[in-house]
N, C-alpha and C positions, 0 to 999 in steps of 0.2 A: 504494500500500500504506500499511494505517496507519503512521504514525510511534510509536504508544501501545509500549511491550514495559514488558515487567516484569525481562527484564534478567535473564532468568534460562535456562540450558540446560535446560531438564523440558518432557518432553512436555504436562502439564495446566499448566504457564506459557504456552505456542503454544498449545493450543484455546481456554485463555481471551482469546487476544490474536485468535484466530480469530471465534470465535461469544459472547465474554462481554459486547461491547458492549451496552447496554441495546438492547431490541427485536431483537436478531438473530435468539436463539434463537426468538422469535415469527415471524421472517418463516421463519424453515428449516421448525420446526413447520408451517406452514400449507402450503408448499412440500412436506412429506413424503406430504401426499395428493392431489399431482399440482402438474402444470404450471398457474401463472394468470399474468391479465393485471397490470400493475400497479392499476388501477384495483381487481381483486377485493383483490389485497392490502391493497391501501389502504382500502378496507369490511372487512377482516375486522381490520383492526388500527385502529379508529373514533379512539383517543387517541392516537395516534402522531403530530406534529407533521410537518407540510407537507414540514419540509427532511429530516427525519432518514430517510425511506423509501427515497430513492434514496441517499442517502450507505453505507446499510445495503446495501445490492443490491448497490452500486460495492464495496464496502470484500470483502463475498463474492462476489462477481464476480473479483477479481483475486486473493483466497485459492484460487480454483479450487472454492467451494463449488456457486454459482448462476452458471449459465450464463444468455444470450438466444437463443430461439428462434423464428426467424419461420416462423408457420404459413404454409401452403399455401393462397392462396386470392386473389381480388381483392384485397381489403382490407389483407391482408400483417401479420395482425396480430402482435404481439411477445409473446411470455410468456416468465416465468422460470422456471426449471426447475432442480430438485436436479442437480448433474453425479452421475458415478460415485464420486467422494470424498464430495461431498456427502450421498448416500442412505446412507455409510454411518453416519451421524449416526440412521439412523430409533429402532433399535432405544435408542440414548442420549436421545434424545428420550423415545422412552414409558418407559424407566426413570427418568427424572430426573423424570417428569410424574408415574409412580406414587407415588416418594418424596415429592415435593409437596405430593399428594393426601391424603398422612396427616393433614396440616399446616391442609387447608382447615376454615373456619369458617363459619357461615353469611355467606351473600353481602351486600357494601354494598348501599347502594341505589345508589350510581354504578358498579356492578361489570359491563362487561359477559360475556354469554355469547354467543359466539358459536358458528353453525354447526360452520366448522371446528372449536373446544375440542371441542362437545358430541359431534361422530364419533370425534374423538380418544382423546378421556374412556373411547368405551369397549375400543378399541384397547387401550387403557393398562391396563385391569380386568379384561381377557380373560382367562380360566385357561383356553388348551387342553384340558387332562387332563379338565376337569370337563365338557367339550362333547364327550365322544370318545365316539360311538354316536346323536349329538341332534341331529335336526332338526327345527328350529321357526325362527318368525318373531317379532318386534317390532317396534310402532310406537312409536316416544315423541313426546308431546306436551310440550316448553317454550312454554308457551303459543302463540304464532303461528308458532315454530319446531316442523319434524316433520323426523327422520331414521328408516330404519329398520334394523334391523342381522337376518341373514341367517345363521342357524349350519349346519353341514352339516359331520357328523361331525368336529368340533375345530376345524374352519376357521369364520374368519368377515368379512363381508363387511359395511362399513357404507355408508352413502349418505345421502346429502338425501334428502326427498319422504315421501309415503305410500309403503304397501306393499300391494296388494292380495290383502283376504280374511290379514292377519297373526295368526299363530292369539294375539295378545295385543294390547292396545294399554295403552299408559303413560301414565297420568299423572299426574308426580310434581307435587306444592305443597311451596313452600319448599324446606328443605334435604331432603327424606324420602329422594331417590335417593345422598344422600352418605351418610345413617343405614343405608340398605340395604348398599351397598358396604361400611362397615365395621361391619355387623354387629351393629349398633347397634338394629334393627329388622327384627322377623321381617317375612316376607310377609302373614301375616296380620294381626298388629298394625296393617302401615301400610294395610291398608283397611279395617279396622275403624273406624280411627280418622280416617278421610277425609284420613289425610296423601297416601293414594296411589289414584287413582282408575284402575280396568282395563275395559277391555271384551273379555271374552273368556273362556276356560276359568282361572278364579284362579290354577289350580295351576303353569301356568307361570309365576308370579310366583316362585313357591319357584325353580322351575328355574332364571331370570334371575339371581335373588339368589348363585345356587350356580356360578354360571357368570363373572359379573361380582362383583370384590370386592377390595377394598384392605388391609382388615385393620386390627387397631384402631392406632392412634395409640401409641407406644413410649412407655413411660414413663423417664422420664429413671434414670441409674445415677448415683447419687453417686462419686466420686473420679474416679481417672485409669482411663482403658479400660487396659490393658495386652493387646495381642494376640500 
């Protein structure tokens, strides 16, 4: 167990002594949409330094976050997996990621994106209410990356890959899908303006935008909050 505490009895002093290590919350996140091997985690986390991935595993391994699981088969292979205390981090994860999300700015050029973020991302943007009666399909293109996400009356379902026959396909240049989310840019604007390239019936662009969305950016209150 770590030696690190803050030395303090509150329950958000223990989740920070739990998952505030740098990169933790990055391996739970990527852990929150299924069990992988070490090697996927270690591809989906490209900057993360040699030593610090297992240290990160071990250190939630004995908080009771991430368990080891050896699969069934010759090979006997190992993955990690959320426990039951664990998964219940899912739903603090896509709210911490929405709050975030306010926050983002267009991307460095050393930034990366990865698969897991991008399925994430839309986890994170999802409005139930605003999909309740709507079934449709999307593909999105980040360049050589393609997930597709699956709505069916509120529910929704994302994944890697193509989708075959998706009544839309995406694709967003630059920041245009972060301007959509907050609203920043109508559907029609971003392909007027070649920031967002579709193949399919436009009009579910609108529907996308109305369904996935962050909100603009809070402007700051001068003084003290008083609640």
């Amino acid at each position: 167990m770590t030696a690190r505490t803050y030395g303090q009895f509150c329950g958000l002093a223990r989740a920070l002594e739990i998952v505030g290590e740098r990169w933790s919350l990055l391996v739970v996140r990527d852990l929150v949409l299924g069990p992988k091997r070490f090697t996927e985690l270690r591809n989906g986390l490209p900057k993360i330094p040699a030593s610090v991935l297992p240290a990160r595993l071990n250190e939630l391994e004995q908080w009771g976050v991430v368990r080891r699981r050896v699969l069934p088969g010759v090979d006997a292979t190992v993955v990690y997996e959320l426990t039951e205390y664990g998964s219940e981090l899912d739903q603090i994860v896509l709210q911490l990621a929405l709050w975030g999300a306010r926050s983002l700015g267009e991307p460095a050029v050393e930034d990366v994106h990865t698969v897991d973020a991008a399925i994430l991302s839309l986890y994170t943007t999802f409005v139930a209410e605003a999909a309740l009666g709507l079934r449709v399909s999307f593909e999105l293109h980040y360049g050589e990356m393609v997930i597709h996400a699956l709505i069916d009356n509120g529910a929704l379902k994302v994944a890697e890959g193509a989708y075959p026959d998706a009544d839309l396909i995406i694709e967003p240049h630059g920041p245009a899908m972060l301007k959509m989310w907050r609203g920043d840019m109508s559907a029609a604007e971003a392909v007027s303006t070649g920031q967002v390239t579709v193949y399919g019936d436009t009009r579910h662009l609108e529907t996308f935008i109305q369904v996935f969305h962050i909100g603009a950016l809070p402007v700051p209150e001068r003084g003290l909050a008083v609640h």
